[in-house]
DRENBA-634101 format. One record per atom (N, C-alpha, C): residue number from 1; atom name; x, y, z. Coordinates in steps of 0.05 Angstrom, whole numbers. Example, Ala and Ser with C-alpha at 12.3 -4.5 7.8 and 13.67 -1.06 7.14 Angstrom:
<rs>
{1,'N',{264,-114,156}}
{1,'CA',{246,-90,156}}
{1,'C',{264,-66,156}}
{2,'N',{257,-45,142}}
{2,'CA',{273,-21,143}}
{2,'C',{258,1,157}}
</rs>
This chain:
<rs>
{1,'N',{2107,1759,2255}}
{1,'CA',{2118,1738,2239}}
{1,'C',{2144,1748,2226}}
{2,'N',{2168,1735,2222}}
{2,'CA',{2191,1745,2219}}
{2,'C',{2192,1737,2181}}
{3,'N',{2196,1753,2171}}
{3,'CA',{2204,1737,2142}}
{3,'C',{2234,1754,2136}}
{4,'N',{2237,1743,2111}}
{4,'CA',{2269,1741,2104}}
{4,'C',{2268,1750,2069}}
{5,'N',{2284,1768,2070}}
{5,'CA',{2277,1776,2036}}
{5,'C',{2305,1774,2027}}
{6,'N',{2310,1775,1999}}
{6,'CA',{2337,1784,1984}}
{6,'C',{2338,1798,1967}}
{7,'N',{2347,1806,1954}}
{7,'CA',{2344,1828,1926}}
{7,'C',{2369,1851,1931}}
{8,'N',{2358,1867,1910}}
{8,'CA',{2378,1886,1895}}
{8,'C',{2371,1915,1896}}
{9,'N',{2382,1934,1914}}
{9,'CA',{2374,1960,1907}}
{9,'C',{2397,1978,1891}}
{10,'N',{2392,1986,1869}}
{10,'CA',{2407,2009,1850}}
{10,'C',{2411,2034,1864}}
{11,'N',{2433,2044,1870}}
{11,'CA',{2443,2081,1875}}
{11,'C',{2442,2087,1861}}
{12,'N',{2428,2127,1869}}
{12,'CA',{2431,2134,1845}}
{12,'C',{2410,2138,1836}}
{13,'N',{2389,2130,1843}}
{13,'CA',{2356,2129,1816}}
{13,'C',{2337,2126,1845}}
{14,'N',{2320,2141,1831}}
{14,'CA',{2292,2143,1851}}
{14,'C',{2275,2148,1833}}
{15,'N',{2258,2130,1840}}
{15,'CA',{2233,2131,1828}}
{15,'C',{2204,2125,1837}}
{16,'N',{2174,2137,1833}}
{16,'CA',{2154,2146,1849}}
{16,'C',{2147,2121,1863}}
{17,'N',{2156,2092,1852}}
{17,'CA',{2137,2065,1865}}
{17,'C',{2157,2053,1890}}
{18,'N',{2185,2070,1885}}
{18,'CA',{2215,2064,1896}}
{18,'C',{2223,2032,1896}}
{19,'N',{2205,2027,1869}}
{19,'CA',{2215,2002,1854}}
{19,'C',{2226,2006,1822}}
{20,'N',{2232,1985,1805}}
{20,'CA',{2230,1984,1774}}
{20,'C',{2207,1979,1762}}
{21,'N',{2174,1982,1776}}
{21,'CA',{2158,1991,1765}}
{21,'C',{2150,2013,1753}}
{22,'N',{2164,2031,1759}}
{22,'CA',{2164,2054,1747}}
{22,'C',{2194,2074,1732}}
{23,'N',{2187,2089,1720}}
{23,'CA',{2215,2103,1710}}
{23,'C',{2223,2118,1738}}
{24,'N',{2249,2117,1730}}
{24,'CA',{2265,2136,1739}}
{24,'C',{2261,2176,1734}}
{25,'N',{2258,2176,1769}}
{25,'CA',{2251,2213,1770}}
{25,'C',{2267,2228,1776}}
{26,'N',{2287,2215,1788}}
{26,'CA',{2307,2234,1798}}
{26,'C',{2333,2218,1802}}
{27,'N',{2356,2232,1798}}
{27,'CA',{2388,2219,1791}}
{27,'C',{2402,2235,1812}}
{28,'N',{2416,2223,1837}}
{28,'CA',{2436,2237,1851}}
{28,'C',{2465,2220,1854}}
{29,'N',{2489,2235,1852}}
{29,'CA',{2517,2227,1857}}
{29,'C',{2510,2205,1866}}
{30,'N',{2534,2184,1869}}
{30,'CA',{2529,2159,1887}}
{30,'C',{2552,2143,1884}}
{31,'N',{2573,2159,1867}}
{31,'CA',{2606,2144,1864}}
{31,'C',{2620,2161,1891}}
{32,'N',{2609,2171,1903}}
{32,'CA',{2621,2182,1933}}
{32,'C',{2621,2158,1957}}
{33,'N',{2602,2132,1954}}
{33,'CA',{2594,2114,1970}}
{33,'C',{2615,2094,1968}}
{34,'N',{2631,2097,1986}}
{34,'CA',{2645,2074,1996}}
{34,'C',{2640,2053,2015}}
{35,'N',{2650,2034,2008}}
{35,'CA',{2642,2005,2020}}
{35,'C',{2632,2008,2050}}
{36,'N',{2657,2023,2063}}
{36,'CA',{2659,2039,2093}}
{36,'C',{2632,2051,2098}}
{37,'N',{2626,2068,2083}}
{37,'CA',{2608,2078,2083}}
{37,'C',{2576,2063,2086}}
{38,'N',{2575,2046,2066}}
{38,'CA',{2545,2029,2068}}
{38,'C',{2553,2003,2092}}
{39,'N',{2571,1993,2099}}
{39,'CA',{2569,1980,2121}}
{39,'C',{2565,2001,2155}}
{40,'N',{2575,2018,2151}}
{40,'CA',{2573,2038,2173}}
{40,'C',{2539,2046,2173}}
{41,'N',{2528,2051,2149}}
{41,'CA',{2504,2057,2151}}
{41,'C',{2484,2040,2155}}
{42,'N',{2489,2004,2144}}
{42,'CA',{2474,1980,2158}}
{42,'C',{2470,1977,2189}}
{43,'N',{2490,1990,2196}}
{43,'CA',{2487,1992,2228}}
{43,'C',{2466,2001,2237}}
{44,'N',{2465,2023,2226}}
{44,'CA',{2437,2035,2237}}
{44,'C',{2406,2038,2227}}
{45,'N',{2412,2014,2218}}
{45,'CA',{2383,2009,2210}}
{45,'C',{2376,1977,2224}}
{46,'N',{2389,1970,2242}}
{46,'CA',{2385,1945,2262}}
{46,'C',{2368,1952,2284}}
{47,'N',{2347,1934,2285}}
{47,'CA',{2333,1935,2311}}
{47,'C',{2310,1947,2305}}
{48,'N',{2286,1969,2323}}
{48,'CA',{2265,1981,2319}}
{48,'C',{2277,2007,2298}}
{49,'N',{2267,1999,2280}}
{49,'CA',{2268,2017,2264}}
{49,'C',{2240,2042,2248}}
{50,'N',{2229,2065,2253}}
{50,'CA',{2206,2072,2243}}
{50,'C',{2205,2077,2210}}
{51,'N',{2189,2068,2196}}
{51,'CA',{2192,2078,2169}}
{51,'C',{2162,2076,2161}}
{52,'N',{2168,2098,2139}}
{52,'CA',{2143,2110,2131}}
{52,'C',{2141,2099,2103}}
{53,'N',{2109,2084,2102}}
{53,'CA',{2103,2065,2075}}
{53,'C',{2099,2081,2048}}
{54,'N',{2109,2065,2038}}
{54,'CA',{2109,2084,1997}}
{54,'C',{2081,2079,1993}}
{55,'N',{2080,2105,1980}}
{55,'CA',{2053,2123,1974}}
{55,'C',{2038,2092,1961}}
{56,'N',{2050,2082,1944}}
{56,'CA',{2041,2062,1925}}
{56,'C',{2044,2034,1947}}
{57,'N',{2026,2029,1967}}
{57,'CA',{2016,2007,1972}}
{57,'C',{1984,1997,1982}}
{58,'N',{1979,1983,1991}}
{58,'CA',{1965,1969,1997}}
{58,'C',{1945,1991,2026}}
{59,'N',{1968,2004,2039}}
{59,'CA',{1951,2008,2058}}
{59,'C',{1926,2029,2061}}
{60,'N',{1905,2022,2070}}
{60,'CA',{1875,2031,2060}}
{60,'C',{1878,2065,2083}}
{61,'N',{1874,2084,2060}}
{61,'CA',{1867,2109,2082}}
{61,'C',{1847,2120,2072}}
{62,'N',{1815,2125,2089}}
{62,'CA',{1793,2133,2088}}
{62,'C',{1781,2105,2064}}
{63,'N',{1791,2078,2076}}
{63,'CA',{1769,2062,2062}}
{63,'C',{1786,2056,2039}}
{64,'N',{1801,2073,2030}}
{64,'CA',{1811,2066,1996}}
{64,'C',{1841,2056,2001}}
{65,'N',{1850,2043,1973}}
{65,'CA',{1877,2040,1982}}
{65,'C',{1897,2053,1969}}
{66,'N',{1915,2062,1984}}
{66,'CA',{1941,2083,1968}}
{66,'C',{1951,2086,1942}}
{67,'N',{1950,2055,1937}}
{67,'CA',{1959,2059,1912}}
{67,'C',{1941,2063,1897}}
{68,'N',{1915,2061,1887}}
{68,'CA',{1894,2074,1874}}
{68,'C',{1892,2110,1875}}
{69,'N',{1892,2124,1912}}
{69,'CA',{1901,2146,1909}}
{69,'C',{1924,2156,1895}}
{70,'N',{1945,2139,1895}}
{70,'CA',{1977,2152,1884}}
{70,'C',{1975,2158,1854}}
{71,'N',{1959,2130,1843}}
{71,'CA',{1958,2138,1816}}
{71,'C',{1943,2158,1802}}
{72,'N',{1922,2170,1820}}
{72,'CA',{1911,2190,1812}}
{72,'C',{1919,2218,1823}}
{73,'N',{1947,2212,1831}}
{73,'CA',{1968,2235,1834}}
{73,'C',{1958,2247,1864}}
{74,'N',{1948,2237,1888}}
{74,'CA',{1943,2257,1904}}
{74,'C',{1962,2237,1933}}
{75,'N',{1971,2254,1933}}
{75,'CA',{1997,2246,1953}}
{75,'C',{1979,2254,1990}}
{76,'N',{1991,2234,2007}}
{76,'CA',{1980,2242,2041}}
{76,'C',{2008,2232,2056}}
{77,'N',{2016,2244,2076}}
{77,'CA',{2030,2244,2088}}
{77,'C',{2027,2219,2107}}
{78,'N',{2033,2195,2101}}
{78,'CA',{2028,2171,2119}}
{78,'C',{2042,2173,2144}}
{79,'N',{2036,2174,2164}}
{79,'CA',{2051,2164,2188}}
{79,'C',{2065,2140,2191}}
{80,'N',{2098,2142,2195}}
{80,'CA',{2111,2119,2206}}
{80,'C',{2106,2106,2221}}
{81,'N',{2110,2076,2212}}
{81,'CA',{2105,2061,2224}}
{81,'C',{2137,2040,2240}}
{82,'N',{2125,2034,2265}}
{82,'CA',{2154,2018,2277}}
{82,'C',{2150,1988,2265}}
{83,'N',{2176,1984,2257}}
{83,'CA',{2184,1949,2247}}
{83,'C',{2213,1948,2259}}
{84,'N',{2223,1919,2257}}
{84,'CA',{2244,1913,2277}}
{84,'C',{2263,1901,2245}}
{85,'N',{2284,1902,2243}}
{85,'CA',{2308,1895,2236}}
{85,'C',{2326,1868,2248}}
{86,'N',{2323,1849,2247}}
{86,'CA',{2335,1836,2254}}
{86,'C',{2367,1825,2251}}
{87,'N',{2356,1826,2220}}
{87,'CA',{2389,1826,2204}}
{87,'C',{2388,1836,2178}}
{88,'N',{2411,1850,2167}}
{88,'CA',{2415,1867,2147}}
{88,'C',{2439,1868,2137}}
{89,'N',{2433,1857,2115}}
{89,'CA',{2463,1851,2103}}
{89,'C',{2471,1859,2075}}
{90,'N',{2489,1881,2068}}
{90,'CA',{2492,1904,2043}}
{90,'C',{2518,1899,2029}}
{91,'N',{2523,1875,2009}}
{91,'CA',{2543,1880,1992}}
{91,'C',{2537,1899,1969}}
{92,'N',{2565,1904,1957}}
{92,'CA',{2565,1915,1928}}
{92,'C',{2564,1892,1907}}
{93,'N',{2552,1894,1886}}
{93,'CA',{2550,1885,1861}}
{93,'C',{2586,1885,1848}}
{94,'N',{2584,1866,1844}}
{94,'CA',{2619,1856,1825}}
{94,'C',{2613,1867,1799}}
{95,'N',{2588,1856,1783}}
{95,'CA',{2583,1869,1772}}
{95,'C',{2583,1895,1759}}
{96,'N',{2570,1903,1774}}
{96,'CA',{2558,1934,1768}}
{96,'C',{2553,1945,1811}}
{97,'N',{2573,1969,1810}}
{97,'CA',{2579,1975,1838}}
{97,'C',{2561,1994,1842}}
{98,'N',{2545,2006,1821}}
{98,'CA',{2518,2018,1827}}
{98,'C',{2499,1996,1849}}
{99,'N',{2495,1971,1836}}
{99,'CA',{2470,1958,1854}}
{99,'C',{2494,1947,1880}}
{100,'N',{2465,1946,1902}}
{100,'CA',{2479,1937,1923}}
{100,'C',{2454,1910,1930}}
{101,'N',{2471,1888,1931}}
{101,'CA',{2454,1861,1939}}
{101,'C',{2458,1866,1971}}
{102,'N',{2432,1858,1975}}
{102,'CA',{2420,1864,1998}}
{102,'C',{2401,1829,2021}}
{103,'N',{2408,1818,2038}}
{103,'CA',{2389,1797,2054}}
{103,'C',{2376,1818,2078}}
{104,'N',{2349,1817,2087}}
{104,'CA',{2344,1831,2112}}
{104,'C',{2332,1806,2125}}
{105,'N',{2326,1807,2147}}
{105,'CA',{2314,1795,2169}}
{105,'C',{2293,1811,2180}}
{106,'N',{2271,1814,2183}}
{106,'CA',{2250,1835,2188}}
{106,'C',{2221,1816,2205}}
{107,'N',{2209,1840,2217}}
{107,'CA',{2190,1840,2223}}
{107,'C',{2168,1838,2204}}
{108,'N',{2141,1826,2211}}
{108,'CA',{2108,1841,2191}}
{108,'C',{2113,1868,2189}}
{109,'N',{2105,1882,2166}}
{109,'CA',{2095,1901,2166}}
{109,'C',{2113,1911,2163}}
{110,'N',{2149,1910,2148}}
{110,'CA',{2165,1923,2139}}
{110,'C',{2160,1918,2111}}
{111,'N',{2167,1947,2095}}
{111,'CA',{2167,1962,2068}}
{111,'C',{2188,1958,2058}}
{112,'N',{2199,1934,2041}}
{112,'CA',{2236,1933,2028}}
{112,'C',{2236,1964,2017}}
{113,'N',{2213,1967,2003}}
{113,'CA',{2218,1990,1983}}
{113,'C',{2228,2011,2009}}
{114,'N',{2218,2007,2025}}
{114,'CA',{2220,2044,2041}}
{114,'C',{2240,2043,2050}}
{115,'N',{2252,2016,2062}}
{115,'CA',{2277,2000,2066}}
{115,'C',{2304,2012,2055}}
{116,'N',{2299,2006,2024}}
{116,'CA',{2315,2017,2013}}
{116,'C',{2314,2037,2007}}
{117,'N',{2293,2057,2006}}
{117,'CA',{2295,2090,1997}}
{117,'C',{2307,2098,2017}}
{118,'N',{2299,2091,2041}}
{118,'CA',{2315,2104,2062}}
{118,'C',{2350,2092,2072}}
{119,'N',{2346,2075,2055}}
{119,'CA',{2375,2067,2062}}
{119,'C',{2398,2093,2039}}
{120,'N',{2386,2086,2017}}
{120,'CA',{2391,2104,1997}}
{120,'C',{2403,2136,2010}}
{121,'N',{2385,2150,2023}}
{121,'CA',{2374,2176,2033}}
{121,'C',{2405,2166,2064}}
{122,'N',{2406,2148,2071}}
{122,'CA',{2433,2144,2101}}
{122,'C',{2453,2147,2080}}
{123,'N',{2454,2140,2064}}
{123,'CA',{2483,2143,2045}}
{123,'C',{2493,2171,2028}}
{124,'N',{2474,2186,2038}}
{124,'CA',{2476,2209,2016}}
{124,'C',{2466,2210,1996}}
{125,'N',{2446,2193,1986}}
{125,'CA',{2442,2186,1953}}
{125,'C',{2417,2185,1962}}
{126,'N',{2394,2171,1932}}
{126,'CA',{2377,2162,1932}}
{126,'C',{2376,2130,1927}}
{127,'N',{2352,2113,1929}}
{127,'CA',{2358,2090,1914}}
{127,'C',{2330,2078,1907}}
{128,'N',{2327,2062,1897}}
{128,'CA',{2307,2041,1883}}
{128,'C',{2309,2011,1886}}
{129,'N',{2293,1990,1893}}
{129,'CA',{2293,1961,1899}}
{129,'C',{2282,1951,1862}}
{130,'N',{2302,1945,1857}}
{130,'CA',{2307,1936,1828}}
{130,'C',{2295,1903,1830}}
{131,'N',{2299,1887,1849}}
{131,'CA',{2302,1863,1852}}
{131,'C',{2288,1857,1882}}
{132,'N',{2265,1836,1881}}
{132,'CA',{2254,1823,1910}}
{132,'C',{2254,1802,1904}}
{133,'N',{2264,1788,1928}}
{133,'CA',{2251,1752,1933}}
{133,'C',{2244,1750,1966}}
{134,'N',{2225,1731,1970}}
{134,'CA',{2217,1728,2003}}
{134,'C',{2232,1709,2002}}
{135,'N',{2251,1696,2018}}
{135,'CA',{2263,1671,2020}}
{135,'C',{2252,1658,2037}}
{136,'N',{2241,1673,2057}}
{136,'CA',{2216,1652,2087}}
{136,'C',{2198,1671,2095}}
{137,'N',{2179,1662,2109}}
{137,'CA',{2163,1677,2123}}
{137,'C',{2151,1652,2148}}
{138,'N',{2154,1665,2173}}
{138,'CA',{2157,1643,2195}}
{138,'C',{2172,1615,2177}}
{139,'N',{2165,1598,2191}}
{139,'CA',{2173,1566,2188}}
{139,'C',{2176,1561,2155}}
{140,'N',{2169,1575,2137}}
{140,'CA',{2163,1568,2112}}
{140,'C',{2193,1570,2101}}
{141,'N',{2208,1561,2079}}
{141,'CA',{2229,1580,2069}}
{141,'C',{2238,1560,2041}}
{142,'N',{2242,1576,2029}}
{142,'CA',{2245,1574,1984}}
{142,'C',{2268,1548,1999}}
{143,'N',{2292,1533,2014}}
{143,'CA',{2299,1521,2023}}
{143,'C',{2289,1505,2026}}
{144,'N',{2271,1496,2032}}
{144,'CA',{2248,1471,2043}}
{144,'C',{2232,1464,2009}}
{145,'N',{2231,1479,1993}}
{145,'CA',{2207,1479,1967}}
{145,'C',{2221,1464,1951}}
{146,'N',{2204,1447,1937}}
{146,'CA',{2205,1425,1919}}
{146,'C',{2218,1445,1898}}
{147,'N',{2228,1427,1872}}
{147,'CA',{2232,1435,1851}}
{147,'C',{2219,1412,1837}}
{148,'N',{2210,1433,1812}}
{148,'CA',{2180,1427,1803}}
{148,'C',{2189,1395,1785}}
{149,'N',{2205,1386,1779}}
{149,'CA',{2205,1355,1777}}
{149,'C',{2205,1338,1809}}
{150,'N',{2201,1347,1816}}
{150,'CA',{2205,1327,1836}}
{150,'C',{2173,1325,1845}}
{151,'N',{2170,1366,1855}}
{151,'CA',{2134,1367,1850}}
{151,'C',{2111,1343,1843}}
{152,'N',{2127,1346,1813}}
{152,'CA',{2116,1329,1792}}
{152,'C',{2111,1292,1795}}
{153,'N',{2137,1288,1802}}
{153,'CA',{2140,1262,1802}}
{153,'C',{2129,1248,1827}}
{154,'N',{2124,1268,1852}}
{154,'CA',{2109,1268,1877}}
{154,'C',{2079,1265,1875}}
{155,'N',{2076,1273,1850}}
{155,'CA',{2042,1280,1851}}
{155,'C',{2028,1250,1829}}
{156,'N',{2057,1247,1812}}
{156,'CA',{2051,1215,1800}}
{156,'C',{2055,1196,1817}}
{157,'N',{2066,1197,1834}}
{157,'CA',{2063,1173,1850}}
{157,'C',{2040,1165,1860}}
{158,'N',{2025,1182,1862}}
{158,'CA',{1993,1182,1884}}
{158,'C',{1971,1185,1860}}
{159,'N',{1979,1184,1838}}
{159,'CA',{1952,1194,1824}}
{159,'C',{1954,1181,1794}}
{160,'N',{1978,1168,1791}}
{160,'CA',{1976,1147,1764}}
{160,'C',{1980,1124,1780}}
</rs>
């Protein structure tokens, strides 16, 4: 199933959940990254891509799930897993040229977080997913979804 995300990863900051759930562990350069540079490196993260899931998720090893092991500090070497890239798209923040706003196009079973650590790690730096939204997943998409007056006024029609 293909879904579609957007959000925000920060240069520069890594941290153990390689989200803003957690603090910041480690700080590398990241005013060396030129524009050239992170579009050159979107390139190669198109198509089958393998990446290896953050310690802190869901996926169950020996019955339990990672993130329950992570927090009790005992780290396992997960094996990569293949996901496909469909589209990937990396501006800089006007803002603030630390974050880079980010749309992917992906396969099931891709990791934004690992997404971006390892995008982080193509650039010479480290990074962190500061910001997620799913915008679709198959046929579904935040495009198609009510806003909640209308919701509302949908649901009075049929029931007052």
């Amino acid at each position: 199933m293909i879904k579609v995300y957007s959000g925000v990863f920060r240069l520069g900051e890594a941290t153990s959940t390689w989200d803003a759930d957690s603090p910041v562990i480690e700080r590398q350069p990241w005013e060396h990254i030129k524009d050239d540079d992170i579009q050159k490196a979107v390139t190669s993260f198109y198509g089958e891509i393998w990446q290896v899931p953050p310690m802190f998720s869901a996926i169950k090893v020996g019955g339990e799930k990672m993130y329950n092991k992570a927090r009790r500090g005992e780290t396992i070497d997960l094996p990569p897993r293949r996901v496909l890239i469909y589209e990937f798209d990396v501006q800089r923040s006007l803002d603030d040229r630390q974050n880079l706003i980010f749309k992917v196009t992906c396969s099931k079973g891709t990791y934004v977080r690992s997404l971006c650590a390892d995008f982080g790690r193509a650039l010479g730096s480290c990074a962190h997913l500061t910001s997620l939204r799913r915008d679709q997943i198959g046929d579904y998409s935040v495009a198609d979804a009510w806003k909640f007056l209308e919701l509302e006024n949908e649901i009075a029609k049929h029931y007052i």
